[in-house]
C-alpha positions as CSV (number, residue, x, y, z in Angstrom):
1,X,-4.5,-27.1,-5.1
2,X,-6.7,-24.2,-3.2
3,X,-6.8,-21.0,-5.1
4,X,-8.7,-17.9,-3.8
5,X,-10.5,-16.0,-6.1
6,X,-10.1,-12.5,-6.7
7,X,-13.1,-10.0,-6.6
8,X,-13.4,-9.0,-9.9
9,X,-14.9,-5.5,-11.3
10,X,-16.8,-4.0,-14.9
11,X,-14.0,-1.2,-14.0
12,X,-10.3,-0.8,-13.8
13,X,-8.3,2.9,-14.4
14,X,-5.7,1.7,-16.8
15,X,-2.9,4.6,-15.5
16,X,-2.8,2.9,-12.6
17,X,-1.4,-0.1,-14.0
18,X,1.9,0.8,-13.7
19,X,2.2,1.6,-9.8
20,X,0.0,-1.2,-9.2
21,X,2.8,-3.4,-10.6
22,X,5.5,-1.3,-8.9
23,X,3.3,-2.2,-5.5
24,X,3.9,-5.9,-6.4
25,X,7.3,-5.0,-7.0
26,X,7.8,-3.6,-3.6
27,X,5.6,-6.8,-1.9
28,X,8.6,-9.1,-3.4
29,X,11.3,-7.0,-2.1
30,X,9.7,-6.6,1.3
31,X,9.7,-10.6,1.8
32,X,12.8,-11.1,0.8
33,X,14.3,-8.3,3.1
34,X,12.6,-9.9,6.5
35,X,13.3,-13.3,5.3
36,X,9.5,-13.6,5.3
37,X,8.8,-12.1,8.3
38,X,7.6,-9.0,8.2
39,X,6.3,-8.2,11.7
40,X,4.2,-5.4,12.4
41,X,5.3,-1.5,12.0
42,X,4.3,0.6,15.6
43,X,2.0,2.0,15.9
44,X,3.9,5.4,16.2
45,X,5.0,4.9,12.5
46,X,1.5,4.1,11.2
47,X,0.4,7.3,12.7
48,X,2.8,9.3,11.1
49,X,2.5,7.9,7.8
50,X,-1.6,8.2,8.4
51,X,-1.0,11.6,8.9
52,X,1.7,11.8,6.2
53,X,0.5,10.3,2.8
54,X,-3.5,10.7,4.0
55,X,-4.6,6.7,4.4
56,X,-6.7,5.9,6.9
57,X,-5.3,4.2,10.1
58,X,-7.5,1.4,9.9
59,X,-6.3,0.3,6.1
60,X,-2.7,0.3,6.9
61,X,-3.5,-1.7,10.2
62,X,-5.5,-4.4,7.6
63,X,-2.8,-3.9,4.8
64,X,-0.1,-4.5,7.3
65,X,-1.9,-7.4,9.3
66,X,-2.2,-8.9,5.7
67,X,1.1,-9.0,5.1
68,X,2.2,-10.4,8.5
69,X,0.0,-13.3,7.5
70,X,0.5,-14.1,3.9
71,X,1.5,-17.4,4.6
72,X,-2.4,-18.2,4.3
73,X,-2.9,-17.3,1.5
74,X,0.0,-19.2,-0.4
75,X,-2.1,-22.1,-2.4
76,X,-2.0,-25.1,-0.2
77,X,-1.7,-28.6,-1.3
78,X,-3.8,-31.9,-0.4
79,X,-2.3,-35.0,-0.7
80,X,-3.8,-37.2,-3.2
81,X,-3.6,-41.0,-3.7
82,X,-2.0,-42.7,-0.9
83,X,0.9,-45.1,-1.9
84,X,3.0,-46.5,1.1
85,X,4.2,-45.8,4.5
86,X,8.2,-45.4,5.3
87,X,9.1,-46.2,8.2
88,X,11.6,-43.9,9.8
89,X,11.9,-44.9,13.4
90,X,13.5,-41.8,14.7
91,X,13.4,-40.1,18.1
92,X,15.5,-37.2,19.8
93,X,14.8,-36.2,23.8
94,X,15.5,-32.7,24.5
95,X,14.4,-30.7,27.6
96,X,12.3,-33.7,29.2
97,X,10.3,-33.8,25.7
98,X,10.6,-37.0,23.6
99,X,10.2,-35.8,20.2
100,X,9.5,-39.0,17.7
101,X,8.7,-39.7,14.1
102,X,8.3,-43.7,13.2
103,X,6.9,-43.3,9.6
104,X,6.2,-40.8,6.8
105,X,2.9,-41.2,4.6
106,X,3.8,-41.1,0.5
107,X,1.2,-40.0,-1.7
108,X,1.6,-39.1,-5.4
109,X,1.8,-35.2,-5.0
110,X,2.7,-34.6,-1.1
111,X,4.4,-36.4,1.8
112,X,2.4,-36.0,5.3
113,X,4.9,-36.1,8.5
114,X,3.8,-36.6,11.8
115,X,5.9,-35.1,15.0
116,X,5.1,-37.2,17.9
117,X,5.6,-35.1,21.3
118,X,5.4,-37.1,24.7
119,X,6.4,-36.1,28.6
120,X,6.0,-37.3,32.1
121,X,3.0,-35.7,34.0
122,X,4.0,-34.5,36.8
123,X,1.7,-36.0,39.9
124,X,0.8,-32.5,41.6
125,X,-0.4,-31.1,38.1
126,X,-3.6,-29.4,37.7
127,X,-5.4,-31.2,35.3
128,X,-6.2,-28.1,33.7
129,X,-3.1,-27.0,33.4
130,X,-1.7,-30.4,31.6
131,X,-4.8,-29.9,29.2
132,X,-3.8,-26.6,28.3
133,X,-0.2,-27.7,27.6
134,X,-1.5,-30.8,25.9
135,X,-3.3,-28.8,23.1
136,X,-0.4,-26.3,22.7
137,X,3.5,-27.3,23.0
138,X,4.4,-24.7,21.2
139,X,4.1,-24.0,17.5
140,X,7.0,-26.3,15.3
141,X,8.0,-25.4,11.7
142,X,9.7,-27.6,9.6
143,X,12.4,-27.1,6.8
144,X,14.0,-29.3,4.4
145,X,15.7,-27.7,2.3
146,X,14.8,-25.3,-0.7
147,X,12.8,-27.3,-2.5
148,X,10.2,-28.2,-0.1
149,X,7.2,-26.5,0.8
150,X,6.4,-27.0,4.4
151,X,3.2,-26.2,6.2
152,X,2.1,-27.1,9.3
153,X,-1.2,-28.4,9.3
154,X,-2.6,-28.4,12.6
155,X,-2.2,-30.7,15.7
156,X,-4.4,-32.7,18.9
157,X,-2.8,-33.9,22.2
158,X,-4.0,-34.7,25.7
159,X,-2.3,-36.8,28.6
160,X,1.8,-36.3,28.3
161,X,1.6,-36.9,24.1
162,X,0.9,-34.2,21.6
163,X,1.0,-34.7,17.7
164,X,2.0,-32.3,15.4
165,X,1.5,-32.9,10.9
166,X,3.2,-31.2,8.4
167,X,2.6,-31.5,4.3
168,X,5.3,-31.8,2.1
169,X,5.6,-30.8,-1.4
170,X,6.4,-32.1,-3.7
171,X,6.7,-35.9,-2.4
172,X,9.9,-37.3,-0.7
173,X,11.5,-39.5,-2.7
174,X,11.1,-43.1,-1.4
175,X,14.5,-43.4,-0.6
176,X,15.4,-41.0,1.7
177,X,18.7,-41.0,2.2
178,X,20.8,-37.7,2.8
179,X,17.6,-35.7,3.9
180,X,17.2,-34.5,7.0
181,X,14.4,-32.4,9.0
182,X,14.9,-29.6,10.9
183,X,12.2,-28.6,13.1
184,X,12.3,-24.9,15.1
185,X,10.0,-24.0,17.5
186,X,8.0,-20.4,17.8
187,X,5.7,-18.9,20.5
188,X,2.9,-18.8,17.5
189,X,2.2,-20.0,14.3
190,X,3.7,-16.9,12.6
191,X,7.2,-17.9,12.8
192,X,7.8,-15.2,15.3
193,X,9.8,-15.0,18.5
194,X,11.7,-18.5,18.3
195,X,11.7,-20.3,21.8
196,X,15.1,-21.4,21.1
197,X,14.1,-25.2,21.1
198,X,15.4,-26.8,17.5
199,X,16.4,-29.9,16.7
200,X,17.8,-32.2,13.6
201,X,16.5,-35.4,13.0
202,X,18.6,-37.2,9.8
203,X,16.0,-39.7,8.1
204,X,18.9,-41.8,6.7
């Protein structure tokens, strides 16, 4: 596991120990209000509160933009020691998109999950046009349940068939049964603005 090290200092003013933990405090109770999804403020509230408390503009546009992405900095885990392949053989069609998933990798710490997406070309495309959707059929998040992590690694496609992986943690078990995986689908990789496109796919 990844962990980013903080900058560290000769010099700290210990008085301000106590509202740097009440900060934190704060941090916790502003993700679990936006259900980890913060958004942005406007811009007409970071003016007034520039003007208001005396911070510069720029730092609450970097503390803010932070926070919109904290999923980047949560630790991330690589999957070590390969064991087996599951085959799942599992496909679901919805708005002239095949979505597919015929096996799950099982390694000791991590399960790696790989969404299959394929279409018809249409004929009259632009090939440009079918490269651009190629690389980028949206952004798909995938949840478990409450005791899985997650994260969407990255993805390639090209031709009518895209391919989207996702690392698990901890591992599957080996027998899946009674899980099931529940893919949404956003305009970006910041969970934001859901396209409305989610699907279920029960492993067993």
């Amino acid at each position: 596991m990844k962990k980013r090290e903080v900058d560290q200092t000769d010099y700290y003013d210990q008085q301000l120990s106590t509202i740097d933990e009440q900060l934190c405090a704060l941090l916790k109770q502003r993700k679990e209000l936006s259900n980890n999804n913060p958004g942005v403020p406007p811009i007409e509230s970071i003016t007034k509160w520039t003007e208001k408390y005396g911070v510069y503009e720029d730092l609450l546009n970097s503390l803010f933009g932070l926070l919109r992405n904290e999923e980047i900095f949560r630790p991330q885990v690589e999957p070590n020691n390969f064991r087996l392949h599951l085959p799942v053989m599992k496909a679901i069609e919805k708005a002239e998109r095949l979505y597919s998933i015929t096996f799950i990798r099982q390694f000791d710490n991590a399960s790696v999950i790989y969404l299959t997406i394929d279409w018809d070309v249409p004929k009259n495309l632009d090939h440009l046009e079918e490269i651009r959707r190629s690389r980028y059929e949206g952004a798909f998040h995938l949840h478990i349940n409450e005791n899985y992590d997650c994260r969407p690694t990255g993805g390639r496609g090209s031709g009518g068939h895209s391919t989207q992986k996702f690392v698990v943690s901890p591992a599957l078990p080996d027998d899946l049964t009674g899980l099931s995986l529940v893919f949404t689908e956003y305009t970006n990789h910041l969970k934001e603005n859901p396209t409305g496109l989610e699907f279920v796919m029960k492993l067993k």
